[in-house]
N, CA, C and O of each residue as an XYZ file, in Angstrom:
340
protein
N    -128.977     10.900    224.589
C    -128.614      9.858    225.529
C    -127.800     10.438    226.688
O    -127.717      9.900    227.792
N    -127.376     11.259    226.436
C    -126.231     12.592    227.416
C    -127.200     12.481    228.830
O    -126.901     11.565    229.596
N    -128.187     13.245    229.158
C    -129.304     13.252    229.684
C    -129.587     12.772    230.759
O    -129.710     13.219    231.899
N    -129.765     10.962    229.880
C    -130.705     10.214    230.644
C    -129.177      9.411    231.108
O    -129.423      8.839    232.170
N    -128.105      9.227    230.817
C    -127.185      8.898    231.172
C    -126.887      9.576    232.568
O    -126.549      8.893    233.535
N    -127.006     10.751    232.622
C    -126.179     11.694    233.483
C    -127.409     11.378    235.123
O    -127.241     11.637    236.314
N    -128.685     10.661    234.285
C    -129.776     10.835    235.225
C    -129.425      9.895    236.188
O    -129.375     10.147    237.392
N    -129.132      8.603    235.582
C    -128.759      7.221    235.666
C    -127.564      6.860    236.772
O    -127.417      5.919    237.552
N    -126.618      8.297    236.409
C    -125.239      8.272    237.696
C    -126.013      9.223    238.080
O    -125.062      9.964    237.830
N    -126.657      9.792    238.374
C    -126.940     10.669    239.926
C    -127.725      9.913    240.899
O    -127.679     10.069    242.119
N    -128.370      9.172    240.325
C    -129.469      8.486    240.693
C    -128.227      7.240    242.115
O    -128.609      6.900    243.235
N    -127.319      7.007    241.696
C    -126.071      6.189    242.341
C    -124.988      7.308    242.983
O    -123.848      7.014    243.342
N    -125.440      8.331    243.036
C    -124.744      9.265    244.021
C    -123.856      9.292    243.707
O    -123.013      9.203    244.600
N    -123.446      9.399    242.592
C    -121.957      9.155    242.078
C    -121.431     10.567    241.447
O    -122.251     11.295    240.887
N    -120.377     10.861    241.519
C    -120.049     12.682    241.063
C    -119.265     12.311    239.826
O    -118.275     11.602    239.647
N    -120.099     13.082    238.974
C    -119.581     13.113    237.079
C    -118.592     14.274    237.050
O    -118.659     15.302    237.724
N    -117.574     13.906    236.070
C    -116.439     14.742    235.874
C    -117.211     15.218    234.569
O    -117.928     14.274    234.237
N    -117.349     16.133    233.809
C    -117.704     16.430    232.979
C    -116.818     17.480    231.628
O    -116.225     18.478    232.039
N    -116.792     17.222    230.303
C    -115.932     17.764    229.728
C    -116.783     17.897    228.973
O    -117.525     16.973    228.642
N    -116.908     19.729    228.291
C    -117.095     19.679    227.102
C    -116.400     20.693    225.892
O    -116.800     21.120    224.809
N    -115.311     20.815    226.579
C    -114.325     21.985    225.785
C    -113.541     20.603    225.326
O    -112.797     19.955    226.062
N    -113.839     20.317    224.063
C    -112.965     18.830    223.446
C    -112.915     19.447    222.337
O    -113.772     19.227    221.482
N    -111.545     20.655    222.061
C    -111.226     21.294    220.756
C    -110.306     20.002    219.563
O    -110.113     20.163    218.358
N    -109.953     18.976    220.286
C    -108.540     17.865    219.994
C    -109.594     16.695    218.910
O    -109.064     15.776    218.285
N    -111.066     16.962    218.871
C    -111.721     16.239    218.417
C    -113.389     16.869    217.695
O    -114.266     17.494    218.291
N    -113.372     16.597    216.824
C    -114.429     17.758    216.526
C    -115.871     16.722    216.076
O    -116.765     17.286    215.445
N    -116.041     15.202    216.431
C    -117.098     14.580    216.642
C    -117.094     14.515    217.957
O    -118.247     14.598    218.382
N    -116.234     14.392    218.866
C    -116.677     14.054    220.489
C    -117.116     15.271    220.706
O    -116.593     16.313    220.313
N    -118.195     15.133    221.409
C    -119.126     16.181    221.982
C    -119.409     16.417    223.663
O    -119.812     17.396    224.290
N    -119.071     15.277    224.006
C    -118.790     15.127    225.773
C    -117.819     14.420    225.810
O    -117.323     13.846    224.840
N    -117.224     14.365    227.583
C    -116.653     12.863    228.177
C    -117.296     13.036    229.354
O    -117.559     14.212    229.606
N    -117.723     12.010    230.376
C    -118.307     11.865    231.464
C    -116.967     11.192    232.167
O    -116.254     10.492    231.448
N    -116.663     11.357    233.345
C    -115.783     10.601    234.126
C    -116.145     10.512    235.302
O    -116.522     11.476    235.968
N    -116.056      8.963    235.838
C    -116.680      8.447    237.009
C    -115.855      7.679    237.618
O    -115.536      6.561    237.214
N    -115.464      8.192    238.592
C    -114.431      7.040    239.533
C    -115.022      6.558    240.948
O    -115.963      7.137    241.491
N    -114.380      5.450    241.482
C    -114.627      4.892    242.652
C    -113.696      4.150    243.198
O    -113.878      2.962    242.930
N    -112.522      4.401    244.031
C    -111.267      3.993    244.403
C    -110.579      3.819    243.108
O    -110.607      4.724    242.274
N    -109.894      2.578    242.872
C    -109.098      2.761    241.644
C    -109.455      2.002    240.337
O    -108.714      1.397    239.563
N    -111.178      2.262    240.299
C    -112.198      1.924    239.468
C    -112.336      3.234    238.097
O    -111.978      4.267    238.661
N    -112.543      3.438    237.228
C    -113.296      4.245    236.570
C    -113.785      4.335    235.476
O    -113.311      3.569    234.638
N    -114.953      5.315    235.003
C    -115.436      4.675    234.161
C    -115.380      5.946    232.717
O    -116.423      6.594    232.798
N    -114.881      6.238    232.015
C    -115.190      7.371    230.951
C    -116.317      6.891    229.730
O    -116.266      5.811    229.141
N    -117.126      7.740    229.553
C    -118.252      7.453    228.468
C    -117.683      8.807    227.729
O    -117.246      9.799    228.312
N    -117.787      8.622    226.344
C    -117.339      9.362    225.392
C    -118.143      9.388    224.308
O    -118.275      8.420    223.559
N    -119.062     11.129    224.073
C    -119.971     11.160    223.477
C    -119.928     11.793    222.384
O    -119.799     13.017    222.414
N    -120.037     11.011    221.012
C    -119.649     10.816    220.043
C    -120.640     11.881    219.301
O    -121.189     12.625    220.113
N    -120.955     12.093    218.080
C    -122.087     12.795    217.096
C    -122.693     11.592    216.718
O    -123.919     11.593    216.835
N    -122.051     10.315    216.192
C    -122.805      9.341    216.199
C    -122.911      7.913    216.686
O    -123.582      7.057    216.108
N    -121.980      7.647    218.137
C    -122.171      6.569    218.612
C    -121.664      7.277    219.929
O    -121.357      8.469    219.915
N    -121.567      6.317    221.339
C    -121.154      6.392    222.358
C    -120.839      5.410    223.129
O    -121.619      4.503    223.421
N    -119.358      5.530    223.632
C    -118.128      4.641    223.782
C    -118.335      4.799    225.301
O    -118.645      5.850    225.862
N    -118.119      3.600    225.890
C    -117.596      3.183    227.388
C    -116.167      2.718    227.908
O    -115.890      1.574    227.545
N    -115.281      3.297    228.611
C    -114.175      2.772    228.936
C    -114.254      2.446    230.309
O    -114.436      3.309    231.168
N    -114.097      0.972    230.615
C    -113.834      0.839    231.936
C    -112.302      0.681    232.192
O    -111.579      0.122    231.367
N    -111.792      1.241    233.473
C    -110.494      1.076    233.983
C    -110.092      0.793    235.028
O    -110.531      1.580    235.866
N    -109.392     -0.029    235.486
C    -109.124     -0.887    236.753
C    -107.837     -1.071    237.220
O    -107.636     -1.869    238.135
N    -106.900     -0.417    236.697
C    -105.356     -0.354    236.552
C    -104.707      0.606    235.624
O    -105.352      1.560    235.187
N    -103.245      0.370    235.242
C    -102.727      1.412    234.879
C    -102.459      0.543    233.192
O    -102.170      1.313    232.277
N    -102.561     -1.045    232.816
C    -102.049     -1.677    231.639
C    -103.261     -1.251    230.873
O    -104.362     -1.275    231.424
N    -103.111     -0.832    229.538
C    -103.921     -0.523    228.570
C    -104.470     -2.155    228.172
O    -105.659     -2.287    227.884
N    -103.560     -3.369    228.169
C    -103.950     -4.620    227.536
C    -104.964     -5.385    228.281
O    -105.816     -6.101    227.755
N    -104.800     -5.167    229.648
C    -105.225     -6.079    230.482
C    -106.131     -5.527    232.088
O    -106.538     -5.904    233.187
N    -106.042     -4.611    231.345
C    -106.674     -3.618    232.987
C    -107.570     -2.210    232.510
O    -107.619     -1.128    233.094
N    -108.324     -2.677    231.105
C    -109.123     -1.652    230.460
C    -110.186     -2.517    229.423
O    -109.982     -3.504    228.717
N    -111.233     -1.809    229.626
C    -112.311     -2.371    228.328
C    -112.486     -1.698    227.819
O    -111.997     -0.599    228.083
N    -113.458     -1.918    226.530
C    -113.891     -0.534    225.802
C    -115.444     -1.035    225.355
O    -115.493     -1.932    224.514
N    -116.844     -0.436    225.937
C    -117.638     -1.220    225.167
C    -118.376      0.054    224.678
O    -118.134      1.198    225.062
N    -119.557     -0.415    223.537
C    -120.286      0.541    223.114
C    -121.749      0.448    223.587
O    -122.394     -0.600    223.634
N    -122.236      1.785    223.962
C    -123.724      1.865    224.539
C    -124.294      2.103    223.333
O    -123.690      2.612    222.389
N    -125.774      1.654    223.312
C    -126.735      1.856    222.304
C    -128.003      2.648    222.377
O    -128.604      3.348    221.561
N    -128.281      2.194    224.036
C    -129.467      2.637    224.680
C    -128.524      3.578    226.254
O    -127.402      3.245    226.636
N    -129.045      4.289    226.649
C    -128.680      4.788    227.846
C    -128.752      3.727    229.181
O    -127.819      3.806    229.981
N    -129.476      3.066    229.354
C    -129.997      2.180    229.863
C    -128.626      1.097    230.094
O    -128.370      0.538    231.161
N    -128.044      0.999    229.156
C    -126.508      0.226    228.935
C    -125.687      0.476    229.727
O    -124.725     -0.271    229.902
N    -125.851      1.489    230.339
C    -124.831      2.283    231.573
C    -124.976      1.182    232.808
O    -123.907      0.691    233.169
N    -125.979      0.810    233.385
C    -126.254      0.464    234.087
C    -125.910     -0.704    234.875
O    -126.268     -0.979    236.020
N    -125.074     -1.423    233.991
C    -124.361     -2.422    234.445
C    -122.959     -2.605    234.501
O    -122.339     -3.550    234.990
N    -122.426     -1.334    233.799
C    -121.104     -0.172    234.257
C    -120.765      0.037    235.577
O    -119.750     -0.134    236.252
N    -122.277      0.602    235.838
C    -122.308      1.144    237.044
C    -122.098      0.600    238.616
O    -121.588      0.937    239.684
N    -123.030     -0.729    237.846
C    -122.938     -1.730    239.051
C    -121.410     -2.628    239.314
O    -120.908     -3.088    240.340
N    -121.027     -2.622    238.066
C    -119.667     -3.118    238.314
C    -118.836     -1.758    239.049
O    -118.365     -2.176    240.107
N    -118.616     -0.806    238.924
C    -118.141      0.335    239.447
C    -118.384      0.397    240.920
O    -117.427      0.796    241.583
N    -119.295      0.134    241.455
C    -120.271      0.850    242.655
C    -119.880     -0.903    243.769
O    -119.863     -0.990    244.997
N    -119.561     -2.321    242.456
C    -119.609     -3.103    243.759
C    -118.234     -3.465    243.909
O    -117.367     -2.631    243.650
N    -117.930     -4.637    244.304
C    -116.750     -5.390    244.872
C    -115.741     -5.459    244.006
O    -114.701     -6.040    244.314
């Protein structure tokens, strides 16, 4: 899903932060990081699932989500929230 994810933000001109030296965790296998003013988005790629964090502020309670992708395809409305108003 790494992949077609990564296809998905280029495709939106968008520049991926990319991590894969994650010694602090030995199932995470990526992080993707995507910002847009004081928007951003981290996907965190698991061995067997993959996590979305959106962030919009600095409060962990009220100014962060956390959802889970299933399909790559799931990104996509991440994105659009990221990319609009």
């Amino acid at each position: 899903m790494e992949i077609e994810i990564a296809e998905i933000i280029t495709k939106h001109k968008l520049p991926i932060l990319r991590s894969d030296d994650l010694d602090y965790d030995k199932e995470l296998k990526t992080v993707f990081e995507i910002w847009r003013g004081a928007k951003k988005l981290s996907i965190y790629f698991y061995e067997t699932e993959t996590t979305l964090l959106r962030v919009w502020g600095p409060h962990i309670h009220d100014e962060m989500s956390e959802h889970d992708l299933t399909k790559a395809t799931d990104v996509q409305s991440h994105i659009e929230w990221l990319i609009g108003g």
